[in-house]
C-alpha positions as CSV (number, residue, x, y, z in Angstrom):
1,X,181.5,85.7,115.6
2,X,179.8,82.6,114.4
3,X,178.0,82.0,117.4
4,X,176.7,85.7,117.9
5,X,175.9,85.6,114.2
6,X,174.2,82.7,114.8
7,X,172.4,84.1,118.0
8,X,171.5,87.4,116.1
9,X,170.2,85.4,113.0
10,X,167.5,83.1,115.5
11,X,165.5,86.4,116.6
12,X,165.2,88.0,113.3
13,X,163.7,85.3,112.2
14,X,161.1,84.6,114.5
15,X,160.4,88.3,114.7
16,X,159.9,87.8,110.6
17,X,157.3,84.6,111.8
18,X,155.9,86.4,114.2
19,X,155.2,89.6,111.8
20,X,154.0,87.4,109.2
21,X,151.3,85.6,111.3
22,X,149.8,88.8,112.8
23,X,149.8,90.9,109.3
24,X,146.5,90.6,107.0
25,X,147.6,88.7,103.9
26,X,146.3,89.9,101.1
27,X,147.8,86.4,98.7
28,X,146.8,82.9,98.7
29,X,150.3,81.1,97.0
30,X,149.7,77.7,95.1
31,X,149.9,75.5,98.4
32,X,147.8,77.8,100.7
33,X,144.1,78.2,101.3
34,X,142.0,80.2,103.7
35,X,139.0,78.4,106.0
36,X,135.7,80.2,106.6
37,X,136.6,82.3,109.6
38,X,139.5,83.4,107.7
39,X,140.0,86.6,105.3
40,X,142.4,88.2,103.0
41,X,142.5,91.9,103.1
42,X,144.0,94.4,100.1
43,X,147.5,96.1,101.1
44,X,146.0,99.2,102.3
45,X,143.0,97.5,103.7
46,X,139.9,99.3,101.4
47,X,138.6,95.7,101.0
48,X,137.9,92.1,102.4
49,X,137.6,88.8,100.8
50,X,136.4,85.6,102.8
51,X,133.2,83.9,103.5
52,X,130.1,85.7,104.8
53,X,126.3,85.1,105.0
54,X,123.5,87.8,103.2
55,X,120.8,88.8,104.9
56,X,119.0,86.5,106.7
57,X,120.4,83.0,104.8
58,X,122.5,80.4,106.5
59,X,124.7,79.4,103.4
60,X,127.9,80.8,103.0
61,X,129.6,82.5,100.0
62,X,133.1,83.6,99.6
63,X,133.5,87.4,98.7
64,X,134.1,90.6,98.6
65,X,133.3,93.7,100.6
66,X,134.5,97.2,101.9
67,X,136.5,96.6,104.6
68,X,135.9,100.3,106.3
69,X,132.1,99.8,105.7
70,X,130.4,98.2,108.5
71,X,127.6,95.2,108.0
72,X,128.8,95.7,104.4
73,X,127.2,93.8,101.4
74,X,129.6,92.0,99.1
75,X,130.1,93.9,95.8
76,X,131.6,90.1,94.5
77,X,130.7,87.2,95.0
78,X,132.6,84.1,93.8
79,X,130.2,80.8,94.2
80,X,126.7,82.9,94.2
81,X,125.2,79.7,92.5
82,X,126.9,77.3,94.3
83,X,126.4,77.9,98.2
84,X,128.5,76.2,100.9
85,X,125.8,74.8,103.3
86,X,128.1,75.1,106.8
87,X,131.4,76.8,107.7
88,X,133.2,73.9,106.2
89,X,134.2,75.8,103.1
90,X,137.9,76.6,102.1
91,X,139.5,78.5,99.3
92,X,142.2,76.7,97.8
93,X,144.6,75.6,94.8
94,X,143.9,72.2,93.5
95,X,146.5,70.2,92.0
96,X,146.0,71.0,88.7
97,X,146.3,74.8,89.6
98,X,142.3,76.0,89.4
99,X,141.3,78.0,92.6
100,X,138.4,76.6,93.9
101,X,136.5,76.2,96.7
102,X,136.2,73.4,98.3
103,X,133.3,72.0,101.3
104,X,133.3,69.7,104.3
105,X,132.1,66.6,102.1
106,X,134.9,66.9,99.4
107,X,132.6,68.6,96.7
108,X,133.9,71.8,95.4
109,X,133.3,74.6,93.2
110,X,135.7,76.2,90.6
111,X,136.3,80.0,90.9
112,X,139.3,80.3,88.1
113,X,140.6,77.7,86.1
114,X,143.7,77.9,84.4
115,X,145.0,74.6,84.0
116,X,148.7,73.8,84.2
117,X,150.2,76.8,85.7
118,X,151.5,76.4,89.5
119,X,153.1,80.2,88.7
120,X,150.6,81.8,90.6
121,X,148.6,83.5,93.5
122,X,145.1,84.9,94.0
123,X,145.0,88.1,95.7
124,X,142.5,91.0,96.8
125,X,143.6,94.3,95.1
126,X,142.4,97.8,96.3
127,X,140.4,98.4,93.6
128,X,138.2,95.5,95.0
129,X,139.5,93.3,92.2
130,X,140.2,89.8,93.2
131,X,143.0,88.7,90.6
132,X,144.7,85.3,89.3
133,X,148.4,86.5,88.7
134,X,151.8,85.4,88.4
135,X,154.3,85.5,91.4
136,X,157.4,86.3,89.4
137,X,155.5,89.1,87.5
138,X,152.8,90.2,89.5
139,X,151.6,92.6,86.6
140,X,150.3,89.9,84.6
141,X,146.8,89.0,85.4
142,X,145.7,85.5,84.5
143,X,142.2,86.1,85.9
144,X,140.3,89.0,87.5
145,X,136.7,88.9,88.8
146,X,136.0,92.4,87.0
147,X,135.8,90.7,84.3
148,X,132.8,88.2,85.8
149,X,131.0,90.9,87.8
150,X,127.9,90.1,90.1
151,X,125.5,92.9,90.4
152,X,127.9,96.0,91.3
153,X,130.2,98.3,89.1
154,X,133.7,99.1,90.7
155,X,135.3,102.6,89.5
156,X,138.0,101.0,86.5
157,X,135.8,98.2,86.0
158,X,135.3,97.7,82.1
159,X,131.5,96.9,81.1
160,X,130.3,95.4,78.1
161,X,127.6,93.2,76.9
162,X,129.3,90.0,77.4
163,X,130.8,92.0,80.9
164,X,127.3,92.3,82.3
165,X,126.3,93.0,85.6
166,X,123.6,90.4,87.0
167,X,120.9,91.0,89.9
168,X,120.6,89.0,92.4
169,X,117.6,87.7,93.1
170,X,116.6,88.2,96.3
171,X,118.0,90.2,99.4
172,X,118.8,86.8,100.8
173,X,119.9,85.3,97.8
174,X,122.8,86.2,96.1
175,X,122.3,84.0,92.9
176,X,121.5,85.3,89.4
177,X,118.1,87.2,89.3
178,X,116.0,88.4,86.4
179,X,118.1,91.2,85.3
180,X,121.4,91.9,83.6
181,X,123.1,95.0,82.9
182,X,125.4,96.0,80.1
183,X,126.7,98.6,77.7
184,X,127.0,98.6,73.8
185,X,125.5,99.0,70.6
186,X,121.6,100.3,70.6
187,X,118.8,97.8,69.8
188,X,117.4,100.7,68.0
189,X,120.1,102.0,66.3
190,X,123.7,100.0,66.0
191,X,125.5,102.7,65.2
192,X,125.0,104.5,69.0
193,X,126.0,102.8,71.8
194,X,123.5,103.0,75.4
195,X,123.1,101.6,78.7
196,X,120.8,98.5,78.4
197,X,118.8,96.5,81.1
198,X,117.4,93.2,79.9
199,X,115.1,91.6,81.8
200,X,114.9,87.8,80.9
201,X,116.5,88.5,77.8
202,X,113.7,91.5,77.1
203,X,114.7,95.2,77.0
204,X,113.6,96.6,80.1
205,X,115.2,100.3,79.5
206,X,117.7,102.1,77.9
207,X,119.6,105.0,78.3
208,X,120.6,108.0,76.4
209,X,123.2,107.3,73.2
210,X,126.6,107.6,73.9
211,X,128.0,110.6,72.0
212,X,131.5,111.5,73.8
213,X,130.3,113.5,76.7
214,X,130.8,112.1,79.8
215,X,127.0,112.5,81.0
216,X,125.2,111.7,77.8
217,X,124.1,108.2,78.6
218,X,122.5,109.9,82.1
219,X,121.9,113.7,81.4
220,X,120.1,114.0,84.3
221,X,123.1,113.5,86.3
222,X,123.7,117.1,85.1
223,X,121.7,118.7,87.2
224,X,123.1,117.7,90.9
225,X,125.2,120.0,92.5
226,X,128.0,118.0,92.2
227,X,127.9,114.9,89.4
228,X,128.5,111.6,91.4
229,X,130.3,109.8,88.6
230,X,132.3,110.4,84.8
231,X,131.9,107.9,82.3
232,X,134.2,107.0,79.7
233,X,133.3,105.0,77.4
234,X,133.8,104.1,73.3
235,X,131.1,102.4,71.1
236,X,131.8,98.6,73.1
237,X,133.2,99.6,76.2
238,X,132.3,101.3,79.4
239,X,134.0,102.4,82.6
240,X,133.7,105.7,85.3
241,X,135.2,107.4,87.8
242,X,133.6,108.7,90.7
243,X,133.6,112.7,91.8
244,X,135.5,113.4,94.1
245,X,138.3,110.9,92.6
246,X,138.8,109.5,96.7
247,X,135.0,108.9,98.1
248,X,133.8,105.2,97.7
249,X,131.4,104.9,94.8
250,X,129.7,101.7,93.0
251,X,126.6,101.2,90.9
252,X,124.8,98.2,91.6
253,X,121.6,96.4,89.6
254,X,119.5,95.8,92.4
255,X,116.9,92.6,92.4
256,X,114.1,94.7,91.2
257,X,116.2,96.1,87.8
258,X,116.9,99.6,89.1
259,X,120.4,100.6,88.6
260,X,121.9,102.1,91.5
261,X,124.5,105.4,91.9
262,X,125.9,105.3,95.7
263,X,128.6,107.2,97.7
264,X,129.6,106.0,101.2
265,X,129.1,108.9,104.0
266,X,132.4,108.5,106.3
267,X,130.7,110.4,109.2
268,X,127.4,109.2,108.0
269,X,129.0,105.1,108.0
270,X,125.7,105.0,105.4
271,X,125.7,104.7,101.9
272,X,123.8,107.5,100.1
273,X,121.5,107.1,97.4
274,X,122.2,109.9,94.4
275,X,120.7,108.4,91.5
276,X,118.0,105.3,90.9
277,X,116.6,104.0,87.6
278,X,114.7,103.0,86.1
279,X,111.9,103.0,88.8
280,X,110.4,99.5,87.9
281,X,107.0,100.6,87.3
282,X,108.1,102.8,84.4
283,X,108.7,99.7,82.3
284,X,106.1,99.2,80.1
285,X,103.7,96.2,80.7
286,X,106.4,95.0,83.6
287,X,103.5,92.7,85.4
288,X,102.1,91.6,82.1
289,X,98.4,92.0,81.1
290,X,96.1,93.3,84.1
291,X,98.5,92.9,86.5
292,X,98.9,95.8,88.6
293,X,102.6,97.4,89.7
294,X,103.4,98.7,92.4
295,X,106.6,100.7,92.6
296,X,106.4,101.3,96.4
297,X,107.2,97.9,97.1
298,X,110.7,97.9,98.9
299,X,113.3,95.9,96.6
300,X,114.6,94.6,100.2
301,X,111.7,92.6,100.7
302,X,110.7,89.3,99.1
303,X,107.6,91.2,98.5
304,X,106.0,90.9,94.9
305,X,106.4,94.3,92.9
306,X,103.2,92.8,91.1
307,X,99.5,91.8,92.2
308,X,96.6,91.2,90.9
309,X,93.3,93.2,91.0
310,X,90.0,92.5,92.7
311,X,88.7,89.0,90.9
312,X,92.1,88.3,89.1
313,X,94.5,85.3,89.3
314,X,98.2,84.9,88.2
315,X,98.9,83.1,85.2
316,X,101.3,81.4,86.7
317,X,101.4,81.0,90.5
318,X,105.5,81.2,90.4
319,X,105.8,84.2,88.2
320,X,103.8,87.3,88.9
321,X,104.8,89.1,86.1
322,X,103.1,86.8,83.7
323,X,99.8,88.9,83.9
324,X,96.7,87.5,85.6
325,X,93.3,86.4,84.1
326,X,90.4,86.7,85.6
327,X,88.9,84.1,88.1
328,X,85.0,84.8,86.6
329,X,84.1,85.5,83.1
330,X,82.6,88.6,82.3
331,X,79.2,87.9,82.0
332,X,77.7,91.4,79.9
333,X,74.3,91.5,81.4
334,X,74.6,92.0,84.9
335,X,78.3,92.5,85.5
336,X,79.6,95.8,87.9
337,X,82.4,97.9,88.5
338,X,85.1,97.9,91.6
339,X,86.9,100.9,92.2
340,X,90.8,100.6,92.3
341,X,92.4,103.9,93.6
342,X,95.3,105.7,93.2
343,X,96.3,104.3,89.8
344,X,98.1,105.7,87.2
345,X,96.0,105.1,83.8
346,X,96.4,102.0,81.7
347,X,97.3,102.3,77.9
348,X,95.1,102.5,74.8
349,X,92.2,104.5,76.1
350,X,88.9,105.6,74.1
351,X,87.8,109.2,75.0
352,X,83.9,110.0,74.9
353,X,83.2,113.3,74.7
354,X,80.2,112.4,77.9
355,X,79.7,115.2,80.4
356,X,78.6,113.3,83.1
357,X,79.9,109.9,85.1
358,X,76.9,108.1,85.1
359,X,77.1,108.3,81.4
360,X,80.7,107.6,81.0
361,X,79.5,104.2,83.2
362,X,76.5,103.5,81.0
363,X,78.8,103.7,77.8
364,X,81.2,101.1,79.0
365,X,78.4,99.0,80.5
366,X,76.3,98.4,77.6
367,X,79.4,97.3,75.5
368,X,80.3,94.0,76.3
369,X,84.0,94.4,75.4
370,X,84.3,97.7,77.6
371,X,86.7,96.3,80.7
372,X,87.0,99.9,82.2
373,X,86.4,103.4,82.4
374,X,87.5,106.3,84.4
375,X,86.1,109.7,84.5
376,X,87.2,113.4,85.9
377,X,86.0,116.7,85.3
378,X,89.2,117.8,84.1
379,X,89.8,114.8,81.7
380,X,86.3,113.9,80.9
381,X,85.3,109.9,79.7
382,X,87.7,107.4,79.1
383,X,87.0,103.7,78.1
384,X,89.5,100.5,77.8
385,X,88.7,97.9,75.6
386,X,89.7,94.2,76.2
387,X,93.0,93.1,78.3
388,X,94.9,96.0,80.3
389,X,99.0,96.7,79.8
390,X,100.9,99.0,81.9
391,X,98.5,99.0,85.2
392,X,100.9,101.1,88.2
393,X,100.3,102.3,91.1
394,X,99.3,106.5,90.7
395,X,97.1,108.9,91.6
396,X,93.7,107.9,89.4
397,X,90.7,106.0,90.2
398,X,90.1,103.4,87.8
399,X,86.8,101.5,87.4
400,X,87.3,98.0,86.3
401,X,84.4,95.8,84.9
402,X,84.0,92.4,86.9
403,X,81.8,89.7,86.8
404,X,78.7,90.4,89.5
405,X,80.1,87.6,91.9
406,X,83.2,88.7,92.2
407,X,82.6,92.2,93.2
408,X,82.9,91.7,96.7
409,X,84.3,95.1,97.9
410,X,80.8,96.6,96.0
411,X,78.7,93.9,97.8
412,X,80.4,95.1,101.3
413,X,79.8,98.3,100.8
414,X,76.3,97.9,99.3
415,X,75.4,96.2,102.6
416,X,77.2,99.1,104.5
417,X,75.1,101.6,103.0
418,X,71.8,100.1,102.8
419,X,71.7,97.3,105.4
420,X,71.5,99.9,108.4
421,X,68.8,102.2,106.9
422,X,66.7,98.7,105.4
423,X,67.0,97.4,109.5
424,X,65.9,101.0,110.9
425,X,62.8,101.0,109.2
426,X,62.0,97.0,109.6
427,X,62.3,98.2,113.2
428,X,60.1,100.9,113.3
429,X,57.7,98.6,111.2
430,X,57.4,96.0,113.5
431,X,57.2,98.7,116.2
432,X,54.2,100.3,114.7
433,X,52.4,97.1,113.9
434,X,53.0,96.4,117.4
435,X,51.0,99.6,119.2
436,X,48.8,99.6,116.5
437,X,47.7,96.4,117.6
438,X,48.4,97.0,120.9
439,X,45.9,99.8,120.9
440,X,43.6,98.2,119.0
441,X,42.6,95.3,120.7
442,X,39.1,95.8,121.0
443,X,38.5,97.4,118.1
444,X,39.7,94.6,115.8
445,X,37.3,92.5,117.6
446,X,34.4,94.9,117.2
447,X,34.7,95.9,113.7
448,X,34.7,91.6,113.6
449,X,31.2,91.7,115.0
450,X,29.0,94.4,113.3
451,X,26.2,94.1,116.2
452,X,28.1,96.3,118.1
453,X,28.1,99.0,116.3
454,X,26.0,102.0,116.8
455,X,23.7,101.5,114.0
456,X,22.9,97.6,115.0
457,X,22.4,98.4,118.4
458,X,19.9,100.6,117.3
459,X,18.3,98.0,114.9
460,X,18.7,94.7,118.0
461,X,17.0,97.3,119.9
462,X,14.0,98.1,117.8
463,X,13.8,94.6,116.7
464,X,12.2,93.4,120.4
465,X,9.1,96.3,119.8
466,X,10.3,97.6,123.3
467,X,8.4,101.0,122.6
468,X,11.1,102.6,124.6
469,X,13.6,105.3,123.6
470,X,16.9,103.9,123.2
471,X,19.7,106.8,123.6
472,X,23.2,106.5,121.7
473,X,25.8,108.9,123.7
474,X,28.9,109.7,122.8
475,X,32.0,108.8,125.2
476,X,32.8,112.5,126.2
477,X,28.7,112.9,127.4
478,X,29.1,110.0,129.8
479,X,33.1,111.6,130.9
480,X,30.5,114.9,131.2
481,X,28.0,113.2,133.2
482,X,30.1,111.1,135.6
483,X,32.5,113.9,136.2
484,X,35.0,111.9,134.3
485,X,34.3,108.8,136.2
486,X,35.2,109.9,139.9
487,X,35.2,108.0,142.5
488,X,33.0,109.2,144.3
489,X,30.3,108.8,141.9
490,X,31.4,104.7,142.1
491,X,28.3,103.0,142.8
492,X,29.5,99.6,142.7
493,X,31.2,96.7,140.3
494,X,30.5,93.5,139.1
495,X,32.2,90.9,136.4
496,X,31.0,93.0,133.5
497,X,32.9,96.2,135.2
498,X,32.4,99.1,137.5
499,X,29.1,101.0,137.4
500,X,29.3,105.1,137.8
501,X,26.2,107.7,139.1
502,X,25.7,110.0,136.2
503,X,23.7,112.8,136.0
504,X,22.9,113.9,131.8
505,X,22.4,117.2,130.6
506,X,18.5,117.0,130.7
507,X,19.4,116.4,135.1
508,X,18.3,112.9,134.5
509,X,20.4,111.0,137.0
510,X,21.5,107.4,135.3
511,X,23.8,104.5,136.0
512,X,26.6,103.6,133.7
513,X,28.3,100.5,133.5
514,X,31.4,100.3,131.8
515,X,32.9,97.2,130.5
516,X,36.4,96.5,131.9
517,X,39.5,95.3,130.5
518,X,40.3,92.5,132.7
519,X,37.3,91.5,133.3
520,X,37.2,88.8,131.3
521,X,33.9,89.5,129.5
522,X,33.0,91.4,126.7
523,X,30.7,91.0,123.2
524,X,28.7,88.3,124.3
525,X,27.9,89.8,127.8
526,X,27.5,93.1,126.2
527,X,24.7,91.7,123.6
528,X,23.3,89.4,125.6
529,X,22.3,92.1,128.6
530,X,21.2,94.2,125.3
531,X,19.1,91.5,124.3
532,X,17.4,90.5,127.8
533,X,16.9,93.6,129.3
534,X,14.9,94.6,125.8
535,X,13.1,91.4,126.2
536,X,12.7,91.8,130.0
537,X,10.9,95.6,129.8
538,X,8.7,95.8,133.1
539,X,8.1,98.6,135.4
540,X,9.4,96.9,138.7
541,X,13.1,96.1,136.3
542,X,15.8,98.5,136.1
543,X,15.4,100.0,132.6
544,X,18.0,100.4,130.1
545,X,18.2,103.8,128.3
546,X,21.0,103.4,126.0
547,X,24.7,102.7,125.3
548,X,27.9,104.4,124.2
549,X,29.8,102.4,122.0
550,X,34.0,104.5,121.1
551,X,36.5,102.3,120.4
552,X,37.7,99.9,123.3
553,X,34.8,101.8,125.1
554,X,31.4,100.0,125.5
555,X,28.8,101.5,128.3
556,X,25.8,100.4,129.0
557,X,23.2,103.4,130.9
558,X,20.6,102.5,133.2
559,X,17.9,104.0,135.2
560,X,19.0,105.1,138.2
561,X,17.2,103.4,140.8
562,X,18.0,104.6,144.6
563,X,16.2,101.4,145.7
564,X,17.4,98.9,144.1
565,X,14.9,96.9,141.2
566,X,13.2,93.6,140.9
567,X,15.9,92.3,139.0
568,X,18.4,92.0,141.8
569,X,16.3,89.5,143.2
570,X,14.9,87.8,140.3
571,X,18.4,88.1,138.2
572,X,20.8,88.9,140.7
573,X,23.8,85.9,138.9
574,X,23.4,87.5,135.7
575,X,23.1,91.2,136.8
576,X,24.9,93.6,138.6
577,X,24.8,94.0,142.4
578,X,24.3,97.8,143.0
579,X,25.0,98.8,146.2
580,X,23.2,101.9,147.2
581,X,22.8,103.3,150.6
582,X,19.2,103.8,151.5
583,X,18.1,106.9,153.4
């Protein structure tokens, strides 16, 4: 009997072994530990604590997250200050009994400390409570991490203001951010408790007073189809329960201050956004004076909710919501307006009872402390005076007053506007200078030299006592009388220019020379030939009967001679060769 005892004895216990080593634990006792890699998971497995990495970081955290929830974020987290830098950490007992966590080079962080007491375990609960208790009476709780929270709010989970929630501050960084989140007496009124977010130790909202309904701190929670959560709550303490009593619920303080209601979606494998507030921009003055919020930034981005306008700075370079300042002075004389859309209106306006924008603009020009105006025809003038609080993102166009060198958008779109037309008529300009001078080439020489003209051709003329008729013809008479300068009325041509048969009105026949444009030639040929053939009057020399001076036109008409004169062979180098056929 020994020996089968014996032999039945053996395999129960390694079946015990072997059920222990392949069943989640959900304990750590006083001489055991976990390594990252490694996790504890509640009894009936609703959540996970071990070491993970958020978002995008490489450091490593021990914590706590839905175990059914995929890609889950930790709604606890025990060393969010404290990072381990590698997968070296390990959560452990150390010999004086505090759990801590320890990393590869022997530094170590302390999650719970209760000196002393080797009476213990830490385990995960299925509440999502990780809890310090003691092995021989497992109801007593020597530590719980509800009661140092991170930035989410389990269902049974007691808040207070010294239970606060805490944001962290980035998506990627789990460390404690700007805001805190607690319940308890009002600022306003101690006797009436509220929800109150502080940002940086400044009220940042408030909710309804407490007043024994379970919806009075939220009201609007009233109005959903089915009410996500029940609170219960006295005048220092707050808890909830969610609705339906099963569904995974948690409120979380997200890094932007926005409190969060969400319920997991089991088909979905999503959580579901039921309730968000407040919506950042909403807090009064959040990005400080004339800094501009914008509430459409995404909280998962390390995105600023807060910019600066057009020819603004930051105060300070590491906080945005310090305000800005501006880069240029305002100047009074001579400074302009940039247009900032889609804004929601700033506080502390001036209304004018003006009609018209231009005189809404004139109004805040001429006075020097005027730093804005808008204007609508439903909601006529308004003016701002001096620095600007509460500037959000909206639906409003705002006109803010900057010094003249900074309005660069205003300088863009002057140039867009009046660069093209300025260059279009430059062009046509320079194009018309261009022909006009192109068309005028002889003229501008001959209104340079008055002897050409009509009347001092008349008066060179008379001058020599010739006793001869001099003619003046107009340009058309000579088209008329050469049959518009055919060819076959081409007698000739010499440097000055061709020479045409003509025959005038009175059925005198003549010979017209017409200067040419390349012939190289021109006033002092034309004069000159004036000149000598006035001197040169004989009745064996070709006479000269007159001219026709029109613009670029200058003829000079002859007596037709079928014969040729004495002046081809006495002046034949200075003259024109005619060549006409004898019979």
């Amino acid at each position: 009997m020994k020996k089968c005892a014996v032999v039945l004895l053996i395999p129960s216990v390694l079946a015990i072994r072997c059920f222990s080593a392949t069943t989640p634990r959900d304990t750590i006792a006083f001489n055991e530990s976990i390594s990252d890699g490694q996790n504890l998971v509640s009894s009936n497995k609703k959540f996970v604590l071990g070491f993970f990495s958020p978002g995008a970081s490489s450091h490593r955290y021990i914590g706590v997250w839905y175990n059914s929830v995929p890609r889950g974020t930790a709604v606890w987290i025990a060393n969010r200050n404290d990072p381990v830098q590698d997968k070296s950490g390990v959560l452990k007992f150390d010999e004086v009994g505090n759990l801590i966590v320890k990393n590869g080079t022997g530094s170590s962080f302390i999650v719970a400390s209760e000196m002393g007491v080797r009476d213990r375990e830490a385990a995960i609960l299925d509440t999502g409570n990780f809890v310090l208790r003691s092995m021989t009476d497992r109801s007593k709780i020597i530590w719980e991490s509800f009661a140092s929270p991170t930035d989410t709010w389990l269902p049974g989970m007691n808040i207070t203001l010294g239970n606060l929630l805490k944001s962290w501050k980035s998506y990627d960084d789990p460390a404690t951010g700007d805001y805190t989140f607690g319940f308890g007496p009002s600022i306003a009124n101690a006797s009436a408790s509220q929800f109150i977010i502080m940002w940086n130790r400044i009220s940042f909202w408030t909710s309804e007073s407490w007043n024994g309904d379970t919806n009075s701190l939220i009201p609007v929670l009233k109005s959903m189809g089915i009410i996500p959560v029940s609170f219960q709550c006295d005048n220092l303490t707050c808890m909830y329960t969610p609705n339906p009593a099963d569904i995974m619920t948690k409120i979380v303080l997200d890094q932007s201050g926005s409190l969060n209601i969400t319920q997991f979606n089991s088909e979905a494998k999503l959580w579901t956004l039921l309730w968000r507030h407040p919506d950042s921009c909403d807090v009064s003055n959040l990005c400080g004076v004339n800094g501009v919020c914008n509430s459409s930034v995404s909280v998962s981005t390390s995105e600023s909710i807060c910019k600066c306008p057009e020819g603004f700075a930051p105060q300070e370079q590491s906080n945005s919501r310090k305000g800005c300042t501006r880069k240029t002075p305002l100047q009074c004389n001579g400074d302009r307006f940039i247009d900032m859309l889609n804004m929601t209106f700033p506080d502390n306006r001036q209304k004018l009872s003006v009609v018209e924008k231009s005189e809404c603009e004139f109004a805040c020009m001429e006075n020097c402390s005027c730093t804005a105006y808008a204007h609508s025809l439903s909601d006529g003038c308004s003016l701002w005076h001096g620095n600007l609080t509460h500037l959000q993102n909206g639906v409003e166009t705002l006109h803010l007053r900057v010094a003249a060198s900074e309005s660069h958008g205003h300088k863009m779109l002057w140039i867009a506007y009046v660069l093209p037309p300025v260059a279009f008529l430059v062009f046509c300009l320079i194009s018309f200078i261009w022909i006009r001078r192109w068309k005028n080439k002889g003229k501008g020489k001959q209104h340079d030299h008055p002897l050409v003209m009509a009347s001092d051709v008349m008066k060179l003329w008379e001058s020599e006592d010739t006793g001869s008729h001099f003619m003046m013809l107009s340009f058309s008479q000579i088209e008329n009388a050469t049959d518009n300068f055919s060819t076959k009325n081409k007698l000739g041509e010499g440097g000055f220019g061709p020479v045409y048969k003509g025959n005038l009105p009175n059925g005198q026949d003549v010979a017209v020379k017409r200067l040419a444009a390349n012939s190289g030639q021109g006033l002092p040929e034309f004069k000159n030939e004036i000149l000598l053939i006035a001197k040169l009057q004989h009745s064996n020399l070709v006479g000269l009967l007159g001219c026709c001076i029109d613009g670029e036109e200058m003829l000079l008409i002859y007596e037709y001679m079928p014969n040729k004169s004495l002046d081809f062979f006495l002046f034949g180098m200075f003259t024109l060769y005619i060549n006409i056929p004898t019979s």
